[in-house]
N, C-alpha and C positions, 0 to 999 in steps of 0.2 A: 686354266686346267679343264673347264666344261662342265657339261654334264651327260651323266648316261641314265640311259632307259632302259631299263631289263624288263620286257614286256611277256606276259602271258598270252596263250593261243586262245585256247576252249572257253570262253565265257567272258571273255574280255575282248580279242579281238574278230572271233567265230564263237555263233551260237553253240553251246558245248552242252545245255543238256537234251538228250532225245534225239533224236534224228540218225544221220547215216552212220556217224560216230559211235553210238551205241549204239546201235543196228550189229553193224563189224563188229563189233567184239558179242556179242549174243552169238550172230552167227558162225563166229569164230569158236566159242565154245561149244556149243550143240552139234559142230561139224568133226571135231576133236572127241572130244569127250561122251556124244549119246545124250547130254543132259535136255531133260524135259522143264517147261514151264520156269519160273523166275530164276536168274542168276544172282545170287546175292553177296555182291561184288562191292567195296565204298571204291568210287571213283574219283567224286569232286575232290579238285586237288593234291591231287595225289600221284606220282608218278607211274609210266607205263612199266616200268621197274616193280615198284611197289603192288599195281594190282595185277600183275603176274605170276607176283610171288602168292597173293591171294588167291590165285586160282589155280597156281602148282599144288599150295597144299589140301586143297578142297578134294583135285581131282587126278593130282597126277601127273607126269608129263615131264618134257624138258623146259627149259626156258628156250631155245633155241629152235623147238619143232610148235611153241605158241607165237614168239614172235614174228614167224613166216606165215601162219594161217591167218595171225591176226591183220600183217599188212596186205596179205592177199585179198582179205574180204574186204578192208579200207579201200583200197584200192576199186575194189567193183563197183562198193556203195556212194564212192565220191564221184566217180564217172555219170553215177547216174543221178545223182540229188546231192551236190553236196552242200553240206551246212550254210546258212548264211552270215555274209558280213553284220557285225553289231552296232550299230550306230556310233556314225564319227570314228571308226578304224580306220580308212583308209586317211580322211582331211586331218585326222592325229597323228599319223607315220609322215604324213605327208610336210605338214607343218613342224617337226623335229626335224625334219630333214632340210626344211626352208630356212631354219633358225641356226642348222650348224650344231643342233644337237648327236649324239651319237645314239645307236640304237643295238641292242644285243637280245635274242629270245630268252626268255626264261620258263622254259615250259619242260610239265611231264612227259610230254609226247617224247618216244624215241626220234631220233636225229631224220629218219626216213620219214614216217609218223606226219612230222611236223614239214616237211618242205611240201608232201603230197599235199596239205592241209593248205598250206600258203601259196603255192603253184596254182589250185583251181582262182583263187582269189588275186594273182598276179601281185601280191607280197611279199614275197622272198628276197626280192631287190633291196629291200629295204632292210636288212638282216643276211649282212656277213656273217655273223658268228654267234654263237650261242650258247647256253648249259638246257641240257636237253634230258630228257628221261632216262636215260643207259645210264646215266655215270651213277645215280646214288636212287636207292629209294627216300632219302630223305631231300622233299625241297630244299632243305636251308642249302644242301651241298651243291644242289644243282644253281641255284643264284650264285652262291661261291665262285662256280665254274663258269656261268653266265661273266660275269665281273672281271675273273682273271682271264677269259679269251676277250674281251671285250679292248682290256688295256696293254697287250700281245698284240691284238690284229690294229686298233687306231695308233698305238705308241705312245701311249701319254696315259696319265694318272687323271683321276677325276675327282673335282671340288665340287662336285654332288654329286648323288645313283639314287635314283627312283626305280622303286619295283612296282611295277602297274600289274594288277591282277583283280581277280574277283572276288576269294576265296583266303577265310582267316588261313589258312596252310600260305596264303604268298605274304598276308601281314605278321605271322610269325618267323618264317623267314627273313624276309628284311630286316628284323628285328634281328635276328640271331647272327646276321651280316652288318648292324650297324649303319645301317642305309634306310631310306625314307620309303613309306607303302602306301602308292596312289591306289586305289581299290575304287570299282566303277560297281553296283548293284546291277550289273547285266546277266552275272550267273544265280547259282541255285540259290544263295542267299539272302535275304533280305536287308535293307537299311538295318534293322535295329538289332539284328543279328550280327551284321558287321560292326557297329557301332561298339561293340563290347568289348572288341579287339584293338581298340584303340587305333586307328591307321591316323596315318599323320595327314591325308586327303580322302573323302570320301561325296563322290558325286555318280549321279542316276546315271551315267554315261560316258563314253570318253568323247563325243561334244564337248559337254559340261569340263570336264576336265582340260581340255584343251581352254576353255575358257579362262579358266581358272590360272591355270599354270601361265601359257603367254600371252 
C-alpha cells in the first residue's frame, strides 16, 4: 500500500519567516490599500485563504483583486531574492523518491503561490499534486485534499501519510486527518513549543528527519 508525505513549503521545505515572502505581501498591501508601517496579519501556518480574509476585513477589497497583487509582487520579489532552501529539502524529496515513497504538497500557499515558490528551487518535479491554499482556510481541509488528490493521481490507497511541517496548525491537522505529524523546528517555533503539541516526530531538521525515518 505505501506510504505518503504530505509536505509543507514555508518553513519546512523554504525559509518562510522574513524575507521576499513577506516582503510580497507588505508590499502587496501598501500598494492596494495606502497602509503605513506594521501589517498586523497572523501568517504562520495558516492559509493564503485564511490571511486574505484577514486583511479583507481589516481593509477592504476583493479576494480576487488581492490575490493578483499579491502574486504579482511574489513574483517580483522571488526574481530577485528568493527565499532559501532549508536544510536537507532537497536530499529528503530526494530520497522519498529513491525509496518509492509518494509525495503530495500540503501547503497554504495558493496553487500559483506555491509552484512559483518551488520552480525557483527546481522542486516541483517532485510534486504532482497537492492541497493547496484556495480550497479551505482551514489546514485540516487542505491535508484532506492533499491526501484524496494524492490517492486519485498515484491510484492506490496508503498504509501510512505523514504530514511534515513546521508549525502546531500542520500537527493539528494531521491529527484531525488521522495521520502521523513529522514537524522539523525550522520555522517560527521552537522545540518546546512544538513539543506541547504532541507530533508523532519531531527533529531540528529534515536531515535529521530523513535519518530518522529511512
Amino acid at each position: 500500500m505505501g506510504t505518503l508525505f504530505v509536505v509543507d513549503i514555508d518553513g519546512t521545505l523554504i525559509k518562510g519567516s522574513g524575507g521576499s515572502s513577506s516582503l510580497a505581501l507588505i508590499d502587496c498591501v501598501r500598494g492596494l490599500y495606502g497602509v503605513e508601517g506594521p501589517i498586523n496579519v497572523e501568517t504562520v501556518g495558516r492559509t493564503d485563504k485564511a490571511i486574505f480574509a484577514q486583511i479583507i476585513d481589516m481593509y477592504g477589497g476583493t479576494l480576487e483583486e488581492l490575490e493578483k497583487a499579491y502574486l504579482r509582487a511574489l513574483e517580483l520579489y522571488w526574481s530577485r531574492t528568493p527565499n532559501p532552501l532549508l536544510p536537507g529539502a532537497r536530499e529528503f524529496l530526494s530520497k522519498c523518491q529513491e525509496l518509492g515513497h509518494r509525495l503530495s504538497l500540503g501547503t497554504g500557499n495558493m496553487e500559483r503561490a506555491a509552484r512559483l515558490k518551488l520552480e525557483y528551487h527546481g522542486l516541483n518535479c517532485f510534486f504532482p499534486v497537492g492541497g493547496f491554499g484556495e480550497v479551505s482556510e482551514d489546514r485540516a481541509e487542505v491535508i484532506r485534499w492533499a491526501i484524496l488528490e494524492a490517492k486519485r493521481h498515484y491510484e492506490q490507497d496508503f498504509a501510512t501519510i505523514w504530514v511534515v511541517g513546521d508549525a502546531p496548525l500542520d500537527i493539528e491537522a494531521a491529527k484531525a486527518n488521522e495521520v502521523k505529524a513529522a514537524i522539523v523546528s525550522t520555522g517560527w517555533y521552537t522545540r518546546e513549543q512544538l513539543l506541547e503539541y504532541e507530533p508523532d516526530l519531531l527533529c531540528p531538521d529534515l536531515h535529521a528527519l530523513a535519518e530518522v525515518l529511512f
